[in-house]
N, C-alpha and C positions, 0 to 999 in steps of 0.2 A: 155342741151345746152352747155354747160362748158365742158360735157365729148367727145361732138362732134366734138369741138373745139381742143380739146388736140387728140384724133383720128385722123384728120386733120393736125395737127400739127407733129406727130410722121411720120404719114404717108409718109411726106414730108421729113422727114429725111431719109428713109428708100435707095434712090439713095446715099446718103454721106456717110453715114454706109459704103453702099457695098463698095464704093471705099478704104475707108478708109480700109478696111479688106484685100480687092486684096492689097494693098500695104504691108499692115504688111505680107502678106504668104507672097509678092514675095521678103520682102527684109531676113525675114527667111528661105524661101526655102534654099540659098546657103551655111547659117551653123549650118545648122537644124543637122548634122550627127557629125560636131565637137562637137558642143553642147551637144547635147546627149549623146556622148563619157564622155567630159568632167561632163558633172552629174553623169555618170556611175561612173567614177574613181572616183568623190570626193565621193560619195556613198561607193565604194570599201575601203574607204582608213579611212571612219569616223567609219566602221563596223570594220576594222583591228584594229585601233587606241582603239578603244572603246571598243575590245573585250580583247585587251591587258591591258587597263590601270584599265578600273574600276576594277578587283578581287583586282589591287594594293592600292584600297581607301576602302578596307573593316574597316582598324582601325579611319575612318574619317567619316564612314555612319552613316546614321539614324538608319538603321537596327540593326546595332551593337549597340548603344547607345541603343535602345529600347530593347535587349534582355537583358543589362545590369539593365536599370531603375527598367522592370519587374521582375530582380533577384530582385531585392532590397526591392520592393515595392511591389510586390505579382503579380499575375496579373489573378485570382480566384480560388475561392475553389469548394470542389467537393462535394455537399449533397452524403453522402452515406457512405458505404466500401469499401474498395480494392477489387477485383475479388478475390484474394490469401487469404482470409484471412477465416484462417479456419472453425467459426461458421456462417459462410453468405452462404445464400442462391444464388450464382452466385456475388453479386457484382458489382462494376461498371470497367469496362474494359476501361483504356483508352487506348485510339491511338493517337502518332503525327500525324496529317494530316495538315500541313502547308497547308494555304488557296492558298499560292502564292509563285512559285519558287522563290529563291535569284536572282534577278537581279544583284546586286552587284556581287558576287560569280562567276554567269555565265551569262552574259547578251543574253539568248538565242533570245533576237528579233534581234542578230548581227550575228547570223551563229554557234554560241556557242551550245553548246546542252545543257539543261536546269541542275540545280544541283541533283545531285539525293535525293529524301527525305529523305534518311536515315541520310545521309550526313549532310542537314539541320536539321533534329529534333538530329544527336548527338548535334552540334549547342547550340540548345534550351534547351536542357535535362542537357546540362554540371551547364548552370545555375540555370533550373528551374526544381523543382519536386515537383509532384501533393501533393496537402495538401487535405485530406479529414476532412470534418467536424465531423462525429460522429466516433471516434475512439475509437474501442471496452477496454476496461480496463481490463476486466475479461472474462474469458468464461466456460463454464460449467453445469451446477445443480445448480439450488437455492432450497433449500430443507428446508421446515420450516413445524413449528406443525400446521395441519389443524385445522379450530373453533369448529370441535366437534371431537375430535380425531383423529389420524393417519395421516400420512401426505398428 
């Protein structure tokens, strides 16, 4: 009953709506094209602005701050060897692969073309390098008397 009601009810708006619409397009039709100019240009001008300013707030970013804290304060270690290290069977091989280009650096959603990664991991790598957890001490022969002779 109630939702008959409210059916009813809508239904009857539905003549004021329309009116109310034809007004709004016809008083927008005539600066529908200024308008749309003027969002372009402030659009043009927030990408210019923004592609210029932020690389100059790199010493002010999160980013930077966080590359700094995880020098500081580690930011994980690696179960394993080195790849290079000569009694290991392969090793663990790391790669920079930054999850996410430098916004700050290069704001490519502004027309900027993104940072290149090498760029960013020298970045990360000035501060930070891999700490592996089992570091070989010794390498070689262990050589000792077998329990019933010879070795």
């Amino acid at each position: 009953q109630e939702a008959m009601q409210q059916r009813s009810h809508l239904a009857a708006s539905v003549p004021t709506l329309q009116q109310n619409k034809m007004r709004a397009e016809q008083a927008w039709e005539p600066q529908k094209i200024q308008c749309l100019q003027a969002i372009q240009e402030y659009d043009n001008q927030v990408r210019k602005h923004t592609a210029m300013c932020a690389p100059k707030m790199w010493a002010q970013s999160c980013e930077k701050a966080c590359l700094e804290r995880t020098a500081q304060h580690g930011c994980a270690r690696v179960e394993g060897t080195p790849a290079d290290q000569a009694n290991t069977a392969g090793g663990i091989n790391i790669k920079c692969q930054p999850p996410q280009p430098s916004w700050v650096r290069a704001p490519y959603d502004m027309g900027v073309p993104p940072i290149n990664p090498q760029v960013q991991c020298s970045d990360i790598t000035r501060t930070q390098q891999p700490v592996f957890m089992t570091p070989i001490r010794k390498e070689g022969w262990l050589w000792k008397n077998g329990r019933f002779s010879g070795y």
